[in-house]
Structure formats: C-alpha cells, structure tokens
MIDOKOL-490302 format. One line per 2 residues: number of its first residue (from 1); for each residue x, y, z of C-alpha. Coordinates in steps of 0.05 Angstrom, whole numbers. Layout:
<pts>
NUM = X Y Z | ... .
</pts>
This chain:
<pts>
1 = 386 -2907 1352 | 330 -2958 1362 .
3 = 266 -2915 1366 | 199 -2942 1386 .
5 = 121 -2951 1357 | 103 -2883 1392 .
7 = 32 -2902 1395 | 41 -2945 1448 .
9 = 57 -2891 1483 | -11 -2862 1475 .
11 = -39 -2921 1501 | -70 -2892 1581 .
13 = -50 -2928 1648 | -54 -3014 1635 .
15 = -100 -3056 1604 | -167 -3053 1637 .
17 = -160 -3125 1666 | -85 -3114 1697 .
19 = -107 -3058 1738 | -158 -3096 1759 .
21 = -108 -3144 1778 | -63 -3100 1804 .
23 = -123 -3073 1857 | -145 -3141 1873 .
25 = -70 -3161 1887 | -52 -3093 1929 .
27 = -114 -3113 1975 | -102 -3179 1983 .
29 = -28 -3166 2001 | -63 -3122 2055 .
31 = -121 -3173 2076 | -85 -3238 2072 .
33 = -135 -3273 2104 | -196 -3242 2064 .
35 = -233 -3300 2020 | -247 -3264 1956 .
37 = -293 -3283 1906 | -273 -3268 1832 .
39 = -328 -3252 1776 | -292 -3200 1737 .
41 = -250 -3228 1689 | -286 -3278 1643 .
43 = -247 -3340 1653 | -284 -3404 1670 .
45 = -282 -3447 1727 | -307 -3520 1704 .
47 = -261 -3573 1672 | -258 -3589 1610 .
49 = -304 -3639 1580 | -290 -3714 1591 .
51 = -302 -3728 1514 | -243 -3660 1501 .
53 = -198 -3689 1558 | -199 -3763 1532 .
55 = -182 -3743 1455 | -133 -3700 1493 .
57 = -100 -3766 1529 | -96 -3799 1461 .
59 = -67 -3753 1410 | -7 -3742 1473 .
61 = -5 -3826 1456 | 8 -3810 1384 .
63 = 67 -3754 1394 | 104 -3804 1438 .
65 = 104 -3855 1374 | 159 -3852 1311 .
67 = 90 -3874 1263 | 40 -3820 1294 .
69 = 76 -3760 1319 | 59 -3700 1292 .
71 = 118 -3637 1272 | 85 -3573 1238 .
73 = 10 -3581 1217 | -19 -3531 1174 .
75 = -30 -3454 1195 | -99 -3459 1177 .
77 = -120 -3517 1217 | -121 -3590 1206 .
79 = -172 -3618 1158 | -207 -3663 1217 .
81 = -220 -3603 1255 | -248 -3552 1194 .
83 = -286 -3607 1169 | -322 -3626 1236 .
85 = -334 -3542 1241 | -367 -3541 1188 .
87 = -408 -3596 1184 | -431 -3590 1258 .
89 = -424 -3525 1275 | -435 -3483 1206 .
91 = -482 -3533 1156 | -545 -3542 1209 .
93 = -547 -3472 1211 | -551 -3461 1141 .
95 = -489 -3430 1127 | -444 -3447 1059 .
97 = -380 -3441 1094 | -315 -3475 1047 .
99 = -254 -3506 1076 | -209 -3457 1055 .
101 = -248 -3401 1097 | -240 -3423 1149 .
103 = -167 -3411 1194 | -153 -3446 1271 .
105 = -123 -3406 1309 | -97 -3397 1380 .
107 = -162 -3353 1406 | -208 -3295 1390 .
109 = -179 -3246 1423 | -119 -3258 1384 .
111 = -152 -3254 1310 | -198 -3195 1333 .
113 = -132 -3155 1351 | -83 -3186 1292 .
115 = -141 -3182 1233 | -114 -3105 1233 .
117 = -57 -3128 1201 | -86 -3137 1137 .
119 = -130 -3070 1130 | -100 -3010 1111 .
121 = -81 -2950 1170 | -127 -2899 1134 .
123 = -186 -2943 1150 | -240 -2900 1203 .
125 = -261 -2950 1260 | -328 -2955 1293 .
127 = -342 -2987 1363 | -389 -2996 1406 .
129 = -395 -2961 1471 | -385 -2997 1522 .
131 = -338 -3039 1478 | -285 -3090 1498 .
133 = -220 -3064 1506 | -179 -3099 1456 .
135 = -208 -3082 1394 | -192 -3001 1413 .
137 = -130 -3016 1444 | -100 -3054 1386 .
139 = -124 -3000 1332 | -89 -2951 1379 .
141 = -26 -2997 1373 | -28 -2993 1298 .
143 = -34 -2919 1301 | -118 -2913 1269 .
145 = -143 -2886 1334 | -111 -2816 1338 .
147 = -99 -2791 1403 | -138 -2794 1466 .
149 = -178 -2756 1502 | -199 -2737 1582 .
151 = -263 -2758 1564 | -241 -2833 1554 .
153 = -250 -2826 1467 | -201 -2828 1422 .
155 = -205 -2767 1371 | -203 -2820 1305 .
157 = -254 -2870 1333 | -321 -2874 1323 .
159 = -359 -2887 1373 | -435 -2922 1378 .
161 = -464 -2909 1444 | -503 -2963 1480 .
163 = -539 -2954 1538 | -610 -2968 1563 .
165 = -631 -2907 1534 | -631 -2941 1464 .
167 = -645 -3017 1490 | -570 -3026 1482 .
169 = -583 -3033 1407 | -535 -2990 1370 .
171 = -551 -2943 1323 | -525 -2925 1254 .
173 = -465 -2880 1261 | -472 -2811 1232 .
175 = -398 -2814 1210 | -385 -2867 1157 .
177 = -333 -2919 1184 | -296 -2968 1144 .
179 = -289 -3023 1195 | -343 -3044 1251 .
181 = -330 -3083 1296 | -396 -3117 1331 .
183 = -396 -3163 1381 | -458 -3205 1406 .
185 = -473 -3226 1442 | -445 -3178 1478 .
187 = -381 -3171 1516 | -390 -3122 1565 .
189 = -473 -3121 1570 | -497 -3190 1561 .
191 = -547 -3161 1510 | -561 -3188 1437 .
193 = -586 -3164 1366 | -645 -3201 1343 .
195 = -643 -3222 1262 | -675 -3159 1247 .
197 = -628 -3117 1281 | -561 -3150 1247 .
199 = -591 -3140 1190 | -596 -3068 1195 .
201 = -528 -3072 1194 | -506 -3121 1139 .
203 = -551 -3073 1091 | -507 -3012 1111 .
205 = -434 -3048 1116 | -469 -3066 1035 .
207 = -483 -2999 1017 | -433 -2967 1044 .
209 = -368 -3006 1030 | -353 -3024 1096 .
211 = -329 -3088 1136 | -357 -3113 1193 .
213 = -310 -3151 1244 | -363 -3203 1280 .
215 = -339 -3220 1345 | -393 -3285 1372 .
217 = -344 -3310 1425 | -407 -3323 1463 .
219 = -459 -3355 1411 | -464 -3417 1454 .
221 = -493 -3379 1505 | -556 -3357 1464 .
223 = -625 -3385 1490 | -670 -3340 1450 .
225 = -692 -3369 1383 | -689 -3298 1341 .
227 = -617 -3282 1362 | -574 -3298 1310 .
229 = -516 -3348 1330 | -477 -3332 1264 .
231 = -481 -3262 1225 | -480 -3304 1160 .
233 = -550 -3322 1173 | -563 -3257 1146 .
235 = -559 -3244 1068 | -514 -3213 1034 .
237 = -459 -3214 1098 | -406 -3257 1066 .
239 = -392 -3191 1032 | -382 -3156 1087 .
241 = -363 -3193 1148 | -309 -3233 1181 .
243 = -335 -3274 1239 | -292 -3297 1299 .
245 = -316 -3358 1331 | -276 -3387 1408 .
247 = -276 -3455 1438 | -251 -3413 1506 .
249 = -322 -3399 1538 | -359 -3456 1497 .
251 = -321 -3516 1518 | -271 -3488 1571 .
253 = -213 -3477 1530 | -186 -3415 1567 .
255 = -120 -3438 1584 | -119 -3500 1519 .
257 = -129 -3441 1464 | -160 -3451 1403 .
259 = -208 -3418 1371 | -224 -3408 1291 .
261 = -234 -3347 1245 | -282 -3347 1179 .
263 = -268 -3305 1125 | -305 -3316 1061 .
265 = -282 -3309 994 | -328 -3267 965 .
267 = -305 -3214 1019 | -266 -3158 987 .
269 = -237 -3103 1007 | -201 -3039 964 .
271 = -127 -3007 954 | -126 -2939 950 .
273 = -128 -2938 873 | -200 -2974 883 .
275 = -176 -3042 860 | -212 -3100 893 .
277 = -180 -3148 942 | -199 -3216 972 .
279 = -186 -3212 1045 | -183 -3278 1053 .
281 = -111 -3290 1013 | -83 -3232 1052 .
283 = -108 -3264 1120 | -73 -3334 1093 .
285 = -12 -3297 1078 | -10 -3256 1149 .
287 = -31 -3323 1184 | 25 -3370 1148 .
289 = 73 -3319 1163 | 61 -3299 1231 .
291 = 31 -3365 1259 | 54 -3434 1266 .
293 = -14 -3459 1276 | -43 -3488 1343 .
295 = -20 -3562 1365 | -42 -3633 1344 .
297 = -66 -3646 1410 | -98 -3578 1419 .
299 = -142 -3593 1360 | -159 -3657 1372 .
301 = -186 -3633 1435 | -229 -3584 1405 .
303 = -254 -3646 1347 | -279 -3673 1409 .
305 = -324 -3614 1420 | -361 -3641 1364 .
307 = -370 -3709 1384 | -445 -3736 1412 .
309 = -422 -3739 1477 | -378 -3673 1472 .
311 = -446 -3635 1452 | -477 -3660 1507 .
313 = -421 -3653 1555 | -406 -3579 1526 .
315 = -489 -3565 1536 | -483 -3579 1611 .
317 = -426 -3533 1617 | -462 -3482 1589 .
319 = -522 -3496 1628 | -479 -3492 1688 .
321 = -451 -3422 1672 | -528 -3400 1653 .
323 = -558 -3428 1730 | -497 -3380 1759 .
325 = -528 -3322 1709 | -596 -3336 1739 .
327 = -576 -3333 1802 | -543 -3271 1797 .
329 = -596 -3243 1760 | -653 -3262 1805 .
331 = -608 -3241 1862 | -590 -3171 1845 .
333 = -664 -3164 1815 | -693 -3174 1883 .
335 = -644 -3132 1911 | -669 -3075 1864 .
337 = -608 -3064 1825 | -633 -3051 1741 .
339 = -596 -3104 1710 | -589 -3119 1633 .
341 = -559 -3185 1597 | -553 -3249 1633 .
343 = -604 -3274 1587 | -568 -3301 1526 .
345 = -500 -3291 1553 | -455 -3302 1622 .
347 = -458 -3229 1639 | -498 -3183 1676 .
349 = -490 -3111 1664 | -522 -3075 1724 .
351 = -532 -2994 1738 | -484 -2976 1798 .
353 = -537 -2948 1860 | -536 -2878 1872 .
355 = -507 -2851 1822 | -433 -2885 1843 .
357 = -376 -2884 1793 | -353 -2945 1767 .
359 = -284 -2958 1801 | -319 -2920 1870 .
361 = -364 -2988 1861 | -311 -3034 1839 .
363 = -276 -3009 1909 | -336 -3012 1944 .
365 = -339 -3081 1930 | -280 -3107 1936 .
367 = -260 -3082 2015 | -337 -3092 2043 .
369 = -347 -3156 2016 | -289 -3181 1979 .
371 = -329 -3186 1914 | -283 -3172 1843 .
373 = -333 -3146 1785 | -310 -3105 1724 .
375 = -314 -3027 1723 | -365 -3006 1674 .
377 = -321 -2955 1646 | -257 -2992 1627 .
379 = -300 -3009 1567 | -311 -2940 1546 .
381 = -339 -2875 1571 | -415 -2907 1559 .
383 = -397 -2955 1607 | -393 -2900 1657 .
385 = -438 -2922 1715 | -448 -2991 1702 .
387 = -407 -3055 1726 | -411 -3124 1703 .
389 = -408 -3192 1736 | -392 -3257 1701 .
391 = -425 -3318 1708 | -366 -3363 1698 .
393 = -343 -3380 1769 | -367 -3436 1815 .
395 = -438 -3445 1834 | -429 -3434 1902 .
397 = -377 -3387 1900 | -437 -3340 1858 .
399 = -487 -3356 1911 | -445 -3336 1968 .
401 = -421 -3270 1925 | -496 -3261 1920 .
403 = -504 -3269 1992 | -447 -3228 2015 .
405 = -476 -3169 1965 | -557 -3169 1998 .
407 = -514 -3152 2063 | -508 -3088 2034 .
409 = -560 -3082 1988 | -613 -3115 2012 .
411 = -689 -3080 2012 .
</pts>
C-alpha cells in the first residue's frame, strides 16, 4: 500500500496565487469580452535586456557546434557567472563573499522552499505576518508547521505581526525560533528595514543560535541609501544568515530562471548531540543531488546582467517598474486610500476602504472594473484588510487600472 506525505493534506484550499487564478479565469469565462488588467501576481511585463538577449543568441551559437557545446555544467554555477556575482554585484558593496558560497540555481522561490531540506524537522519557524506564502507552505509540506487553524495560523509557527501599527517593522518574537525567515524588501508590503533595524536582528539570530533565511528578491528595487541591499552588510551575519538573491524581477528573468543562493562557510548549524555543522557542505550535497544546475545559455544570459550596457539596460527596467509604482502611488494617494511600500519596492500595500475584507475587495475589483490585485490575507491573517498591487505590468495598462479605480473611488 503506497501511503502519502499526510501533511499535504493539511495544506487549506490552493496556493494563494491559483485561486486567484482560478477567480480571474471563472470571470473571464463569464465576461469574455471584459479587458482585464492584471497587477496581482508579480510577474513582469518588459523584455529582457538587449545586452541578456544578445549573449542569449550566442551561447545558442555555441550548443549547435561539436568544439563549443556544452553537456552538464556544474550544480553550483559556472565560474563566469559566480565570478562576475561577485565582483559586480557582492565586492562594491563590501561584502567577502568566496566562490564556493555561492550556488546558481533555477530561482528564489525554489531555494527559499528547498533550503528546508537541509535543517532538521524539530527546528521552530518564525515568519512574518503578512508573509509570502511559500516559505509557510513548504514548512507545512515538511511537516514543522503543525496543524492549522480557523484563524489562518498554524499551531507550530511563529508568527511576527506587521502592520502599520508597528511601522511594518517586526518585532522580536517572544518565543525563541530557530529559523527566520526575513524578507526585504518586502514581499507582500513594499516596506524595508533600515541598517539599524537588520541589525537588531543579526545580534539576536547571534545570541540566540538561530538562522536567518534572507529573502532580497527585490534589492534592485531599493532607492533609499540606509536600506540595506545585502544583510551581510551587517556584522557578524555570515554566522547567521543565508541570503537568496533572483535575476527574475531584476533583469526580467521570470520565465529564463536563474537566480543564486549565498551561504557562507562560517555558517553553522547543530545536530541534536550539539555538534557543529557547516551548512554550506550540506546545501552542496542537497544541491548536487537534487539539481542538475541551470543551462549554459541561461547563465550566460544572466553574465550579461553584469555587463556596462546590461547595468544600464537592467537600471531602465527598473526605473520603468518604479514610474508604474509612482503612479500607482500618487494615484491611490489622491484618491485617499493609506498606502504603504511602493517606495523601495514594486508593491503597494494599501488599507481596503471601509472596513472591506480582503477577497470582498479582491471581488469588488475584479467585476466593477476588471482590475486583478492580491488579497491581503492570502499572506497571513495580518494581512487581513489590506490588498496589494504590483508595479510590474505595462505603463499604460497601470494608468488606465488607475483610471478605471478613481471611477469608484474618486474624492
């Protein structure tokens, strides 16, 4: 008798973003003819850089010739790609990142969900609240959340509420966790820790044994000078934290896939006997077991990134994105929703009006103006009231979503 992992079957309804998808499609199947404007999911909308397209174009060359084709490369990432990281993206911020700490992979959300893998299933989790959804959802998988609850927790989770009541800066848990996962800036809320904030954290994750699991997907994004784009600018976290880094949102590599994963050396962890152990061989192992690595042409795509025009190429994208943040900020600001994020980041968190639940907004939305947003609470019972709108889709597509939106909302 084959049985199953029964804590999938704990797991409630679908995955935040297929029942959002699942809504969307069930109303369009009704309103063929309705025009609707996505800006929930956080995919992008641009192309991909020229610079990424062109190395692209020329490593496909090399696969279709006997001297330059490429067969299995290594798990971890070839060399021209980890050295251009770190020299380019690592070095002029300071940071005394190795080679061998470094591990290409096939996209954040990946590594965020697979790095539990490697810790033990005793391990308490914290999260922030709202948080996104994979980071509960795979701990569920593995069997550390517990069960869950009506009120949208899980009993073996902890949970770090932030809302504007604290400035969306998280506070130290009351229950010691082992693992924290932090992720700024932030997906859902668009808001970020300044230096002095992380480092409230790095200094407890020290004394307190635990490991923080970094998620700055959206570092590009920063504008702010005093927001840290790496949580190794803070001392002592090569202890204590394992950052996950994405060429998705940067450079537009939704659909290519790569992404990389840092995980220091000096980062250990313990077995239940208390013996020390260096995450980073038990991450190699899981990786060069599990993973094939991403492709040749993949990664020369993302070496492109790093090229002078691929900087300034990737800088315009981003710009892009942040004129679509402004616009929806300015927008719903004048409308007189209270909005958060959108600052240092392509989302907007805003308060629903009136009180409104977040799916009774989500719906209200989607059949009076054809308008897709995110309910605030698929990322967590904190996220109960709020909604968020991404910045990622086309600038006129986000002004006419704007304008649709003052048609109800406007003063």
């Amino acid at each position: 008798m084959v049985l199953v992992n029964e804590n999938y079957l704990k797991l409630p309804g679908s995955y935040l973003f297929s029942e959002i998808a699942r809504r969307v499609g069930a109303y369009s199947e009704a309103n063929p003819n309705a025009k609707i404007i996505r800006m929930g999911i956080g995919d992008v909308t641009r192309p991909l850089p020229q610079a990424v397209i062109e190395a692209m174009h020329k490593a496909v060359d090399e696969m279709a010739q006997t001297n330059t084709f490429r067969g299995y490369g290594p798990e971890q990432g070839y060399s021209f790609l980890v050295e251009k990281i770190i020299e380019k993206d690592l070095k002029p911020r300071g940071l005394d990142i190795q080679k061998d700490e470094v591990f290409v992979s096939d996209g954040s959300k990946s590594d965020t969900g697979n790095i539990g893998d490697i810790l033990g299933i005793k391990n308490k989790v914290a999260v922030t609240d709202p948080v996104y959804p994979v980071y509960v959802d795979t701990n569920a998988m593995a069997g550390r959340a517990g069960d869950y609850q009506e009120s949208g927790k899980w009993t073996n989770i902890v949970y770090i509420p932030c809302t504007k009541d604290n400035g969306f800066v998280p506070a130290l848990p009351t229950e010691k966790p082992d693992v924290i996962y932090l992720c700024y800036p932030n997906n859902p809320t668009g808001t970020t820790l300044k230096k002095s904030e992380l480092k409230v954290w790095v200094d407890y994750a020290i004394a307190n044994k635990c490991l923080i699991l970094f998620d700055a997907a959206y570092e590009a994004y920063i504008q702010e000078t005093d927001v840290p784009h790496s949580i190794y600018e803070i001392e002592g976290a090569k202890k204590v934290a394992i950052e996950f880094r994405s060429f998705s949102k940067t450079a537009g590599f939704t659909g290519t896939r790569c992404a990389f994963t840092i995980i220091p050396k000096e980062l250990e962890a313990y077995t239940e006997k208390g013996e020390k152990v260096q995450l980073n061989k038990l991450w190699n192992r899981r990786h060069t077991t599990k993973f094939n690595g991403v492709s040749y042409v993949t990664q020369r795509a993302a070496e492109a990134v790093y090229s002078d025009e691929g900087q300034k190429q990737v800088k315009e994208l981003v710009n892009y994105y942040m004129t679509n943040a402004s616009i929806i900020r300015d927008s719903l600001l004048k409308m007189g929703f209270e909005i958060f994020g959108g600052v240092n980041a392509p989302y907007i968190w805003l308060k629903t009006p009136n009180d409104m639940t977040s799916w009774d907004f989500f719906d209200l939305l989607l059949t009076k103006v054809n308008v897709v947003g995110t309910p605030g609470v698929g990322f967590g019972p904190s996220g109960e009231g709020y909604f968020r709108l991404t910045a990622f889709g086309k600038k006129e597509d986000t002004i006419e979503a704007m304008d649709r939106l003052k048609t109800l909302f406007s003063k």
